[in-house]
N, C-alpha and C positions, 0 to 999 in steps of 0.2 A: 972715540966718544968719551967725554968729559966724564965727572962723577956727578954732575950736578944732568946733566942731560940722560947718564944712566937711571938715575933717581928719578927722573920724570916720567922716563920711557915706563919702568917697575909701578908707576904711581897708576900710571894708568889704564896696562892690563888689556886683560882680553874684554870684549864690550860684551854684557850679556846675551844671553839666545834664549830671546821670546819662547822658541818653542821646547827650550829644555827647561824650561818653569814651567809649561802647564804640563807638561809631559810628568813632572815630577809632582806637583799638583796634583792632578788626577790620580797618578800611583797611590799617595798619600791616601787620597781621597777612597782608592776602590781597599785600598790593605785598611783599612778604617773601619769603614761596613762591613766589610768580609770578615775581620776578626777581632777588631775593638782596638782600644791604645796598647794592650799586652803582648798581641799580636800582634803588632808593628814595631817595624825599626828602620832607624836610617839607613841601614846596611839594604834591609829587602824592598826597602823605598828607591832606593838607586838601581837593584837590579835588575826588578819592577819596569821602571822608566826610561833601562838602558843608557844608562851616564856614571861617572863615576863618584863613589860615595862622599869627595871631595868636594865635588859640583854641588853636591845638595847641604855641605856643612858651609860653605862659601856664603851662601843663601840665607841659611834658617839658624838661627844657634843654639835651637833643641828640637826634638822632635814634638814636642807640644805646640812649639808656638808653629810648627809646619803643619802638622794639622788642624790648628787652628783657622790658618789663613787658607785652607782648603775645602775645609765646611764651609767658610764664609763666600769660594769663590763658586762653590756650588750651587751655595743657596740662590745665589745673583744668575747666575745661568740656568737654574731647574726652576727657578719663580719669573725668568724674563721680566719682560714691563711692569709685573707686579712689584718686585724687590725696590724698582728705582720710580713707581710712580708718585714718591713726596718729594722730587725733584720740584719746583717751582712752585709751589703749593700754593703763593699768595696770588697766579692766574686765576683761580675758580672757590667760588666760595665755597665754605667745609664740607655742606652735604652734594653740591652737585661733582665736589672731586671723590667724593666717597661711592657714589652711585657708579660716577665710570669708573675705579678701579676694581670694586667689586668683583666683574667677571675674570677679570687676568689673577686676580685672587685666589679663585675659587680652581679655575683650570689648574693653576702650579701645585693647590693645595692636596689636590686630587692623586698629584703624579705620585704612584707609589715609590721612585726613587727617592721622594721629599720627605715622603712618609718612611721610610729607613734610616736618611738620615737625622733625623727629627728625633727620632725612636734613639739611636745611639748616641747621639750626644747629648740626651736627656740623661744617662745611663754615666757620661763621667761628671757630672756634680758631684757623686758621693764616690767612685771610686778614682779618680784624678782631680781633684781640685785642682790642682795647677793648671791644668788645660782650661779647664771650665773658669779659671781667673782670667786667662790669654784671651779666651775669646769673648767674654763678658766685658774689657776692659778694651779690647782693639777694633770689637766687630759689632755688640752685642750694645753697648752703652751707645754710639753715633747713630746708629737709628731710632733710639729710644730719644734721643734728642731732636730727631727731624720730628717723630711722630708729637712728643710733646709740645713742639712752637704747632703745631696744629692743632692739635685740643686745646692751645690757649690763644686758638686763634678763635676755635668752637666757641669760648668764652663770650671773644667781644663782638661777635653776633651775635649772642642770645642764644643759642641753642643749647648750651649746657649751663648748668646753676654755679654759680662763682665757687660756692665750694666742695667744688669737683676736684678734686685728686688727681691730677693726669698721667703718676704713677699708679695706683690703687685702679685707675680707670684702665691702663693697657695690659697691667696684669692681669684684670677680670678678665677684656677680649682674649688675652693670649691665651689662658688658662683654657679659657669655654672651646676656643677653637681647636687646641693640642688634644684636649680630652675626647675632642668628636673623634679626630683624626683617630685617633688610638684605640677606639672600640673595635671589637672583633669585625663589623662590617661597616668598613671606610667608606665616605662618601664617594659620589660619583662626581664630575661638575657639576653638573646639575645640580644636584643636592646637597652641594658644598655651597656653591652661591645659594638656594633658599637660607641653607643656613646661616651666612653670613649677613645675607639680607636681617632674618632675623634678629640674631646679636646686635649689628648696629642700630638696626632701628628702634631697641630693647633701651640703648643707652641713648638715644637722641641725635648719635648721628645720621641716620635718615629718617626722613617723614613717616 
C-alpha cells in the first residue's frame, strides 16, 4: 500500500454507529436531569452509554455543546408532531395551522419528562452561560426563525397589527406558557390545551 492510498484509507475511518450517538445522547441527556451540568462529565457520559470516552470526544468537542444537542434531541422526541409542526407553514393559513397544532402541544407540554427538562435548562442561563449560548445559538435561535416567518405571515393576513413585535410577541407565548408549566400543579392535557387555547386566542392567533 502506497502513502497516498494509506492516507486515504486513515481519511476515512471507521463510519459512524447511529446507535452509539443516541445511546450517548440519551446518557448525556438522563446525567443532565439527574444531576445538572456539574454533575456531568464526558468520562460518566461514556460509562453511562457504554462506549469509550474517545467515542464521545470524536463527536462532541465539549461537554456543553453535547448536552446541548441532547436537550435539543429530546425536546424533538418528548414534543413528537408538536416540535416539527412549522414544517410547511405556508399549506394552511396562520390560525387554522395554529388550531391543529394546538393539541400535540398541549399532550408534549403535559409530559412531566418535558416539564424537568424545561425546569433544568432554565437553571444554566445563570449558572453555565456557555451552554445556555450553544444551545440558544444551534437550537434555540432556528426555531425562533421558523416561528417568526409565521407571525409575519400572521401579518399579511390581517390577523395581527403591523406593529407587532414577533420577537416581544414569542417571548410573551413562551413566557406565559413556561410559567404555567412551572406552578406547583402542572397542567393536565386537557388543561394545557384550554390554556393554550387561551394565550393564542389572547394574542389573535385564533378566533
Amino acid at each position: 500500500m502506497n502513502g497516498d492510498t494509506a492516507g486515504r484509507s486513515r481519511g476515512r475511518g471507521r463510519p459512524r454507529d447511529p446507535g452509539a450517538d443516541e445511546a450517548i445522547l440519551d446518557a448525556a441527556l438522563a446525567m443532565f436531569v439527574e444531576r445538572g451540568v456539574e454533575g456531568t462529565s464526558i468520562e460518566q457520559i461514556a460509562r453511562r452509554a457504554g462506549v469509550a470516552k474517545l467515542t464521545v470526544y470524536r463527536r462532541w468537542k465539549s461537554k456543553e455543546e453535547l448536552i446541548a444537542q441532547a436537550i435539543d434531541a429530546a425536546r424533538v422526541r418528548l414534543a413528537g408532531t408538536a416540535e416539527t409542526s412549522l414544517d410547511g407553514v405556508d399549506d394552511l393559513p396562520v390560525r387554522e395551522l395554529v388550531a391543529a397544532i394546538v393539541p400535540d402541544v398541549a399532550v408534549s407540554l403535559a409530559r412531566p419528562e418535558l416539564r424537568a427538562l424545561i425546569a433544568r435548562t432554565l437553571g444554566v442561563t445563570v449558572s453555565h452561560p456557555e451552554l445556555a449560548r450553544v444551545y440558544w445559538q444551534h437550537h434555540s435561535q432556528p426555531r425562533r426563525q421558523a416561528t417568526r416567518a409565521l407571525l409575519e405571515r400572521a401579518k399579511r393576513e390581517g390577523i395581527l397589527a403591523e406593529h407587532i413585535d414577533p420577537d416581544v410577541l414569542m417571548d410573551m407565548i413562551n413566557g406565559a406558557v413556561i410559567h404555567r408549566l412551572l406552578q406547583p400543579d402542572p397542567p393536565d392535557a386537557a388543561e394545557m390545551r384550554e390554556y393554550l387555547t387561551k394565550v393564542y386566542r389572547q394574542v389573535g392567533l385564533l378566533p
